[in-house]
SEFI-439777 format. One record per residue: residue number from 0; y negated, z negated, x negated of N, C-alpha, C in turn. Coordinates in steps of 0.001 Angstrom, whole numbers, plus 500000, padded with zeros to 6 digits. Layout:
nr n.py n.pz n.px ca.py ca.pz ca.px c.py c.pz c.px
NUM Y Z X Y Z X Y Z X
...
***
This chain:
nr n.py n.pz n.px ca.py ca.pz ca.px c.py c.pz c.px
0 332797 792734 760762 332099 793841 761380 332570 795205 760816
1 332745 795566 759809 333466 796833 758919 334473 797131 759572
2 335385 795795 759608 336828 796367 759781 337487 796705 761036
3 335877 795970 761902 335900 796427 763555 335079 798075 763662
4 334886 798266 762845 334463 799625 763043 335335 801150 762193
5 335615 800660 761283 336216 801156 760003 337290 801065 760046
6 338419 800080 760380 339606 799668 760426 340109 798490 759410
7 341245 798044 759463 341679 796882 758059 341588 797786 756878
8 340799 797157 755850 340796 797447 754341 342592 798003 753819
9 342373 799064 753588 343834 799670 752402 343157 799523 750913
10 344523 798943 750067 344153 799201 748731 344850 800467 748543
11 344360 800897 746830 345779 801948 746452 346426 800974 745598
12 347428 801714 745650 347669 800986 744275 347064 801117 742696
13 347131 800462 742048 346236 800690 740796 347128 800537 739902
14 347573 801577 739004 348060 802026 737451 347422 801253 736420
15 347987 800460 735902 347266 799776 734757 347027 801013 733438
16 345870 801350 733030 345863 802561 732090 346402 802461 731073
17 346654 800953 730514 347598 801309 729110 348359 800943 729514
18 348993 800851 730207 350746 801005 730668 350816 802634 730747
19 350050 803290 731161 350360 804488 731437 350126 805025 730404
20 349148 804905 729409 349125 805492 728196 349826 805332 727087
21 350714 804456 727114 352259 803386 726183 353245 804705 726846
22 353405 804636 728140 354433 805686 728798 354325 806889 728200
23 353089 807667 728875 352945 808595 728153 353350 809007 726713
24 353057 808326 725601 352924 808132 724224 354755 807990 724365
25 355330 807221 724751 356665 807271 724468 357181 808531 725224
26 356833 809283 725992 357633 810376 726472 357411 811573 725405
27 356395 811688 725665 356211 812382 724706 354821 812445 723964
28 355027 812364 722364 353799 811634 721577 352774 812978 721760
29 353158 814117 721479 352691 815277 721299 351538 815835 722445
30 352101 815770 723593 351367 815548 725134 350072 814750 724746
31 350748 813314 724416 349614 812135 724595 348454 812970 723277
32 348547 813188 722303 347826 813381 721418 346968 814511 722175
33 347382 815934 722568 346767 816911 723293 345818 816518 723778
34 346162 815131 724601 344973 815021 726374 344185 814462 724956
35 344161 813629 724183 343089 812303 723628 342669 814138 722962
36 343143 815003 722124 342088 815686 721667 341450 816653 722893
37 341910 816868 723867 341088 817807 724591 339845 816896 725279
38 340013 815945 725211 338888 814402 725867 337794 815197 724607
39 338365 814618 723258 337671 814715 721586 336881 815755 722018
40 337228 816505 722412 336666 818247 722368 335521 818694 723254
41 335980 817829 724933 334593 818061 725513 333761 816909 725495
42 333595 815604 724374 332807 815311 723917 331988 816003 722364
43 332549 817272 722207 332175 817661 720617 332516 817047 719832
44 333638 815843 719336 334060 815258 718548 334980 816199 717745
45 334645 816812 716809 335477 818029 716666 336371 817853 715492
46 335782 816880 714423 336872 816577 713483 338333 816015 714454
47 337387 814701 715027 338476 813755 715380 339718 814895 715946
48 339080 815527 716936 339730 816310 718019 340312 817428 716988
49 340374 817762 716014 340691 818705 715242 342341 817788 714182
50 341987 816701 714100 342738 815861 713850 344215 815507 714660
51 343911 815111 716343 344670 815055 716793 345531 815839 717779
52 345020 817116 717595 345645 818269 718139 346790 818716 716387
53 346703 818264 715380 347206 818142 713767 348609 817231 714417
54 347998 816218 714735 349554 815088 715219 349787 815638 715973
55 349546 816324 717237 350275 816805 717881 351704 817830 717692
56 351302 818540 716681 351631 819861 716098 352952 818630 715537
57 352999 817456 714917 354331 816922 714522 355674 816390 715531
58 354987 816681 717107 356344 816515 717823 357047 817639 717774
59 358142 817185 717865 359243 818872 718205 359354 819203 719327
60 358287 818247 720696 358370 818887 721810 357538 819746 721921
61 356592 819730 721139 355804 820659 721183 355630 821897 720298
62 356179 821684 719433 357133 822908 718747 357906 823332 719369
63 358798 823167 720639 359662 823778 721165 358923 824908 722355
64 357461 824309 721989 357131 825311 723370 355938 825906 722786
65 356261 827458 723210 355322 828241 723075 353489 828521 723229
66 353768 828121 724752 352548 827530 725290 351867 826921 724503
67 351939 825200 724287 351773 824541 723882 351076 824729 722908
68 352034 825502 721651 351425 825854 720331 350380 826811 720798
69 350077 827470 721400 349381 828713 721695 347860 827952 721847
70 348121 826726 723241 347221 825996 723558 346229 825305 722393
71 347391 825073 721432 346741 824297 720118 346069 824823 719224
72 346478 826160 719094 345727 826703 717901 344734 827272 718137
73 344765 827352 719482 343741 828235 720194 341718 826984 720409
74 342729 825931 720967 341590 824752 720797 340822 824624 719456
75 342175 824770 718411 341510 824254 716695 340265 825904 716255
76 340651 827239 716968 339977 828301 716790 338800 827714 717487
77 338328 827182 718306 337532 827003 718972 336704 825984 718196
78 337309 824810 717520 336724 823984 716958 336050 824354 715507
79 336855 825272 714697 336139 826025 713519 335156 826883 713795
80 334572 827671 714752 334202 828222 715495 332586 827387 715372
81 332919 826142 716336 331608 825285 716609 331425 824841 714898
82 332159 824243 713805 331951 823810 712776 331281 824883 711822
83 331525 826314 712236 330915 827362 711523 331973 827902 710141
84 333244 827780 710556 334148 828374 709641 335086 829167 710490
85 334707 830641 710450 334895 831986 711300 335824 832370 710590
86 336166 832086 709476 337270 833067 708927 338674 831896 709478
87 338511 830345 709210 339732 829997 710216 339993 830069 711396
88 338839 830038 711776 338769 830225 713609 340013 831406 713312
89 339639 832493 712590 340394 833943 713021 341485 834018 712785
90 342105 832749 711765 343380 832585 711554 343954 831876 712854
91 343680 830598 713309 343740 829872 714507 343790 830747 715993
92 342755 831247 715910 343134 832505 716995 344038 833747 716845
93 344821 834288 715864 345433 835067 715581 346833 834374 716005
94 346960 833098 715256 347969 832454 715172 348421 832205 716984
95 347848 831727 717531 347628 831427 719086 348119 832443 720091
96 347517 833722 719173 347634 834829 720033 349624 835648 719472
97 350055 835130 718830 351363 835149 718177 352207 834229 718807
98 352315 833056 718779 352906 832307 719233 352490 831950 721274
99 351448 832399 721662 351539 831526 723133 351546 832902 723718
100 351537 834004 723618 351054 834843 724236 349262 835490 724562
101 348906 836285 725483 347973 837085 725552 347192 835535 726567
102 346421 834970 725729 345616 834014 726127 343817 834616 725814
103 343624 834596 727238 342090 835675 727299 340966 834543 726621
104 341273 833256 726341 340569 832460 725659 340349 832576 724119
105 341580 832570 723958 342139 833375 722364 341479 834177 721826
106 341401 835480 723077 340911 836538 722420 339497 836475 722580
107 338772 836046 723224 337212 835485 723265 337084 834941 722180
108 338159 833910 722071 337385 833373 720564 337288 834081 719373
109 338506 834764 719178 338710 835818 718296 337625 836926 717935
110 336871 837718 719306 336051 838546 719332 335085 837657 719059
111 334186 836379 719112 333493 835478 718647 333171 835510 717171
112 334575 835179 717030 334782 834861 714796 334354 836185 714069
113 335343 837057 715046 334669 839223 714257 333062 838706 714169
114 332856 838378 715633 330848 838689 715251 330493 838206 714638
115 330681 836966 713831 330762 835527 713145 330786 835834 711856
116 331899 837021 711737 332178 837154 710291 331628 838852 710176
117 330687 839181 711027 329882 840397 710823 330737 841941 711229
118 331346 841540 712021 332823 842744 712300 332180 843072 713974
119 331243 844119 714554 331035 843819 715267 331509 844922 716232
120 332476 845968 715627 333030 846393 716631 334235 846412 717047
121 334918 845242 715922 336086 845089 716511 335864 843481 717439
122 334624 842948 717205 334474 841757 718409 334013 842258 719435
123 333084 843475 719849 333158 844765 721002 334601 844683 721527
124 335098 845195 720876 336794 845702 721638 337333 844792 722233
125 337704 843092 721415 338012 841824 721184 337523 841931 722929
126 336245 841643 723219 335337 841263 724294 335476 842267 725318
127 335824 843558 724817 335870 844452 726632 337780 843862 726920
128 338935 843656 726126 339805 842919 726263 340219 841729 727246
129 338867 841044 726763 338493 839292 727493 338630 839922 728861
130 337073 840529 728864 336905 841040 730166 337594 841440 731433
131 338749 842513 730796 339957 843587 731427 340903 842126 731706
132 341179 840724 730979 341689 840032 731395 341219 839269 731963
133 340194 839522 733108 339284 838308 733581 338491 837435 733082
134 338422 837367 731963 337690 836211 730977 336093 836329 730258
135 335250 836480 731100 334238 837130 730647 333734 836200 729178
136 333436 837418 727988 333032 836645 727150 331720 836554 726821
137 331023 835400 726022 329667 835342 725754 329406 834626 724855
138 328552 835286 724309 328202 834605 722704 327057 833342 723165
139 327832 832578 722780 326849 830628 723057 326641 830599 721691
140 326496 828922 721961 326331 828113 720668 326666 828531 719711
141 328480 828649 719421 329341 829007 718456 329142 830440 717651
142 327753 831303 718198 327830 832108 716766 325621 831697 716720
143 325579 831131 717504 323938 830965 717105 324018 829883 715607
144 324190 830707 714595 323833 829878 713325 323028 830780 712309
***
């Protein structure tokens, strides 16, 4: 009755996930580590995820790219941040903002750590910055301590 109404059943095909995650991992280890810490991260797992964005940082593919590093240090600013250590966050975001370019996340976090670490008009400036780059910023969780 379905398939007189619906048509014949299509499968997809189906990716076995650790085949794809073996692949991945052999192309490049650095990648694979990224996705498992950015997973870490929007569960709040923040050591773990602080950990494996660390292995990541040991491929040279990801040393070869700017981005990348930018992406990374910028995540680990974010993670000192939630852990309540503002003065690395500001290294992590400094660092981010050196190596990947003008990342409006960066500088949110950055203007974050100033307020964090009691600097509040250079996290003002930090934040009309965000802004002028589309990125509206807002003080959450990460300075309610």
């Amino acid at each position: 009755p379905l398939a007189a109404r619906f048509g014949p059943l299509r499968s997809l095909p189906v990716t076995d996930p650790v085949q794809r995650r073996v692949a991945m991992m052999l192309a490049s280890p650095g990648q694979y580590w990224m996705s498992i810490a950015d997973h870490e991260m929007r569960y709040r797992n923040n050591e773990r995820a602080r950990a494996l964005y660390e292995a990541a940082l040991n491929d040279p593919q990801v040393l070869a790219s700017q981005a990348q590093l930018g992406e990374i240090y910028q995540a680990m600013g974010w993670i000192d941040l939630r852990l309540g250590d503002a003065a690395s966050a500001v290294r992590h975001f400094d660092r981010s903002l050196q190596v990947g370019g003008q990342l409006p996340g960066a500088v949110c976090g950055l203007g974050l750590a100033e307020l964090n670490r009691g600097r509040a008009a250079e996290a003002d400036d930090l934040f009309q910055i965000s802004a002028r780059m589309g990125y509206p910023c807002s003080a959450g969780e990460e300075i309610l301590r």
